[in-house]
C-alpha positions as CSV (number, residue, x, y, z in Angstrom):
1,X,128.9,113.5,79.4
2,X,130.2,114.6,76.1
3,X,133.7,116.3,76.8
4,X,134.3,114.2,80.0
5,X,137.9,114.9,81.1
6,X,140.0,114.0,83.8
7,X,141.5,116.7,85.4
8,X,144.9,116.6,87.4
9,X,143.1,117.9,90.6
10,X,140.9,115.3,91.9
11,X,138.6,117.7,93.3
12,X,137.2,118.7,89.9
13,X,136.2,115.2,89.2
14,X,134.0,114.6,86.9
15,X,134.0,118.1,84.8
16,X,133.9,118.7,81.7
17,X,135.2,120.9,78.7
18,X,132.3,121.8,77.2
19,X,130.2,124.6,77.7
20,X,127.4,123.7,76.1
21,X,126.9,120.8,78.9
22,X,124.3,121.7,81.6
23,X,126.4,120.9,85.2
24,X,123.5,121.9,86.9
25,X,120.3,120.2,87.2
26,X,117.5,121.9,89.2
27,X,114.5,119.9,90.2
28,X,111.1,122.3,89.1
29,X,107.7,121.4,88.3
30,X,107.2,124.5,85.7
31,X,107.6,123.8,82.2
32,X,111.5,124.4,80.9
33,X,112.7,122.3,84.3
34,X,116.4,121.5,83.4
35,X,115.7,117.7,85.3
36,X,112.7,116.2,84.0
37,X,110.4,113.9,86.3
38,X,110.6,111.3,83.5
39,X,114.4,111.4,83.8
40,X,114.9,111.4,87.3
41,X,113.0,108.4,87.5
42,X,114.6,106.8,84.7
43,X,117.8,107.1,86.8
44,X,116.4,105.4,89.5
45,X,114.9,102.4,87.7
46,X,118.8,101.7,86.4
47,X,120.0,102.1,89.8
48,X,117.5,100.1,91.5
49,X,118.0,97.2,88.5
50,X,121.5,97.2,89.0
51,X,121.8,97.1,92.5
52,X,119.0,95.9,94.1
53,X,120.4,92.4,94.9
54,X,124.1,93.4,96.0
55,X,124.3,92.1,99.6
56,X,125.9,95.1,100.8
57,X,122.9,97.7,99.7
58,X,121.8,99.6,103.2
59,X,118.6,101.2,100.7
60,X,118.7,104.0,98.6
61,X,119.2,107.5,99.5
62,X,117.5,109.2,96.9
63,X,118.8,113.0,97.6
64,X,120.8,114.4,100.0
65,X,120.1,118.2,101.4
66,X,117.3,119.2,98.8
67,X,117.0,123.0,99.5
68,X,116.2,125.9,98.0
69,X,113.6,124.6,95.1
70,X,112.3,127.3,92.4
71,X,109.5,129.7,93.6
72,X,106.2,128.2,92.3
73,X,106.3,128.7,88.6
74,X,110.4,129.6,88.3
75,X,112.7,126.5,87.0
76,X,115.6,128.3,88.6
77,X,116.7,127.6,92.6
78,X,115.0,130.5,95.3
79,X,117.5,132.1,96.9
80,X,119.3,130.9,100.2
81,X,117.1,131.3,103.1
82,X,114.7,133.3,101.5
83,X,112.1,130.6,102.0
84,X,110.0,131.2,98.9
85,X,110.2,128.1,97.2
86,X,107.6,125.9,96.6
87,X,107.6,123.0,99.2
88,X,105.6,121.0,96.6
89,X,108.4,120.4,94.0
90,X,110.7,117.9,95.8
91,X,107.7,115.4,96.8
92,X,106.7,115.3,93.6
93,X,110.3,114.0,92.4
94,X,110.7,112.1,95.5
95,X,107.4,110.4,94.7
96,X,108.4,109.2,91.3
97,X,111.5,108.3,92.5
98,X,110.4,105.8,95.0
99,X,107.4,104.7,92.7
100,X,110.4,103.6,90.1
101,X,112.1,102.0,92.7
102,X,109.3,100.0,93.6
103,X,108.7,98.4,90.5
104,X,112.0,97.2,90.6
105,X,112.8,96.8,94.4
106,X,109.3,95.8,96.2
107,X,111.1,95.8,99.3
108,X,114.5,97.6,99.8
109,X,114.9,100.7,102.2
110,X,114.2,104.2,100.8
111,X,116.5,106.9,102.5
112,X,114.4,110.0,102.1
113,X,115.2,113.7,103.2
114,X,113.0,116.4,103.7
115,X,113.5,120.3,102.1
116,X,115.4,122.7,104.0
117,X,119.0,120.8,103.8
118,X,117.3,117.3,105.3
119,X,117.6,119.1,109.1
120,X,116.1,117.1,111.7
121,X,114.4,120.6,112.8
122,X,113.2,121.1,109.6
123,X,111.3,117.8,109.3
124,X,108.0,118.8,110.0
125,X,105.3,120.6,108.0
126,X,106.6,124.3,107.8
127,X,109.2,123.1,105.6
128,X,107.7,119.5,104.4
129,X,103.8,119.5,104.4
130,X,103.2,116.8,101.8
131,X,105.2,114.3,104.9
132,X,104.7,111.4,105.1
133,X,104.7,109.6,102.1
134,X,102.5,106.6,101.1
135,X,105.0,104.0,100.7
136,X,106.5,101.0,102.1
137,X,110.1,100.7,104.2
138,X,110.4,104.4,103.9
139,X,113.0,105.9,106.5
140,X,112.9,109.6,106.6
141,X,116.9,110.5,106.9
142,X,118.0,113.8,109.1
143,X,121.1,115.7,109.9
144,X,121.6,117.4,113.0
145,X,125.1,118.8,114.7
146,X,125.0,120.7,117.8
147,X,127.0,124.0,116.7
148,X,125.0,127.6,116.5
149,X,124.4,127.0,112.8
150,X,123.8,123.5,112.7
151,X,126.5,122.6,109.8
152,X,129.1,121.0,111.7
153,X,131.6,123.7,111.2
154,X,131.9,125.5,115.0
155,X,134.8,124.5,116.6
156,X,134.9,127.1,119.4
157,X,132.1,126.8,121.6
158,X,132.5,130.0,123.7
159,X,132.6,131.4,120.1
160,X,129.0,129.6,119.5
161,X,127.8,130.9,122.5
162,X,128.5,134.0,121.8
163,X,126.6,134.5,118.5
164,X,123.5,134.7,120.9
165,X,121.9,132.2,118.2
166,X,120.8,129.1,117.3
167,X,119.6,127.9,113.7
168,X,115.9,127.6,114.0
169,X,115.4,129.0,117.2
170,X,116.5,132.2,116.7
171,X,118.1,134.6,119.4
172,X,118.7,131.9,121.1
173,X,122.6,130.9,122.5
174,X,123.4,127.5,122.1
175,X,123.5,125.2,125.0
176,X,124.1,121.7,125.9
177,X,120.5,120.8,124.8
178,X,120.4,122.5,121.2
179,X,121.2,119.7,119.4
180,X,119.0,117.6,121.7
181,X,116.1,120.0,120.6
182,X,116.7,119.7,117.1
183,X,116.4,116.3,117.2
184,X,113.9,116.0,118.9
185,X,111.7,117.6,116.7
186,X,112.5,114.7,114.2
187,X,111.4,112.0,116.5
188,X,108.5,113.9,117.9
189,X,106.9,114.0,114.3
190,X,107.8,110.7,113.6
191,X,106.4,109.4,116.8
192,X,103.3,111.1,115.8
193,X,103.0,109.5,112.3
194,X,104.1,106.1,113.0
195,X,107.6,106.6,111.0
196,X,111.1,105.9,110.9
197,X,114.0,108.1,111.2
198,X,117.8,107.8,110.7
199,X,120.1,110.1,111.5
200,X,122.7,110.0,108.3
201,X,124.9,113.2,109.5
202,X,125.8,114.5,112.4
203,X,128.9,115.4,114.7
204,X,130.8,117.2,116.9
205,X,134.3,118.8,117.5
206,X,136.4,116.5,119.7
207,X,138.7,118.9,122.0
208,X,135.6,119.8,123.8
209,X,133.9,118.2,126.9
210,X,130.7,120.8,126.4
211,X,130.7,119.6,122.8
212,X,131.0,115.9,124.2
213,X,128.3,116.1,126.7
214,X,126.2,118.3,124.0
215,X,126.7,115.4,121.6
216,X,125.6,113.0,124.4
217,X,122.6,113.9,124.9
218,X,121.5,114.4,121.0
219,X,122.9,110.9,120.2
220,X,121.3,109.6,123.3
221,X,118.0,111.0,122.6
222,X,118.1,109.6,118.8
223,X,119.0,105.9,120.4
C-alpha cells in the first residue's frame, strides 16, 4: 500500500498515511464495486499457490463475518440490521473465490461462512438462499456463543436474563438451551443437505456454572 507506515501502537497495524488509499473494500455486484470479482479472485489464486502444500494448512477460510452487503444495485454496505442487502452478492464472490482455489488446490478444505456475521442461526435460507454451493471439500464455518446477543460479550447472566431477549428469537430470555438452539439450526440444515459444519467461534464466560452447563450442551450438541 503506497504510504505503508508503521505506527508505534500496534493496534493500528497496517495503516497508512495516505488519504488517497481506499482502507475499505466493500464486496458489490453493481458497477463502481470498490473490490472487483476479478481481484478477489486474483488474491486467492496467490494464496492458494503459495500455500497450498504447507503441511500445516487446515483449508482456507475465505471471509470471516460477511454482513451487511449493499442493497441490490448500491456499492456501499446496508446498514446494521436493517436487512436490506442483497443476499446474492457474497455467493457470487464466494463462488469465484473457491473456483480460483480449485484450479490451484483440487483438493484442500474451503472454510466458508454464510451472511449475517457467519451465525450458526443465520445459516439457512432467510439469510443464505443460494446455500449450498457446488463444490468439493466445502465446510460451511459458524459462530455461535450462548449470551443474549450472541457475540460473546455477556458476562453476567442474570443480566442476560434480564434483557427478556435472545438474538434471533426475539422476546425471548436466554436459557440454558439458547445456544443449543442456535446451533442446532446449523446442523439441522446441514443434515438436510448432506454438508459439513465447523464451528470456528464460539465461547463462554468462565465464573459461571449456568454459563458452563449452557456451553455444555451447545458444544455437546455440535460433537
Amino acid at each position: 500500500v503506497t504510504g505503508l507506515v508503521r505506527p508505534d501502537d500496534p493496534l493500528l497495524h497496517a495503516w497508512t498515511t495516505d488519504p488517497a488509499q481506499v482502507r475499505e473494500r466493500i464486496f458489490a455486484t453493481a458497477p463502481g464495486a470498490s473490490l472487483s470479482m476479478a481481484a478477489f479472485a486474483d488474491l486467492w489464486v496467490r494464496i492458494a499457490q503459495r500455500w497450498k502444500d504447507h503441511p500445516g494448512l487446515g483449508g482456507y477460510g475465505i471471509m470471516n463475518e460477511p454482513h451487511d452487503m449493499p442493497r441490490p444495485g448500491d456499492t456501499v454496505a446496508s446498514p446494521e440490521g436493517s436487512e436490506t442487502e442483497d443476499l446474492m452478492i457474497w455467493p457470487a464472490y464466494a463462488r469465484v473465490a473457491i473456483d480460483a482455489i480449485r484450479a490451484i488446490d483440487p483438493s484442500g478444505p474451503i472454510y466458508l461462512a454464510g451472511n449475517a456475521w457467519g451465525g450458526a442461526m443465520t445459516l439457512g435460507p432467510r439469510y443464505n438462499p443460494a446455500w449450498p454451493l457446488a463444490g468439493q471439500n466445502i465446510i460451511y464455518e459458524v459462530h455461535a456463543y450462548v449470551d443474549a446477543y450472541n457475540n460473546g460479550a455477556g458476562f453476567d447472566w442474570e443480566v442476560e436474563v434480564a434483557k427478556g431477549y435472545t438474538a434471533l428469537f426475539g422476546h425471548v430470555p436466554l436459557s440454558l438451551d439458547t445456544g443449543l438452539d442456535r446451533m442446532r439450526i446449523a446442523t439441522d440444515w446441514a443434515r438436510q443437505h448432506g454438508q459439513r459444519l465447523a464451528l470456528t467461534e464460539t465461547g463462554m464466560p468462565i465464573d459461571d456454572p449456568r454459563f458452563h452447563e449452557a456451553f455444555r450442551r451447545l458444544a455437546t450438541h455440535a460433537w
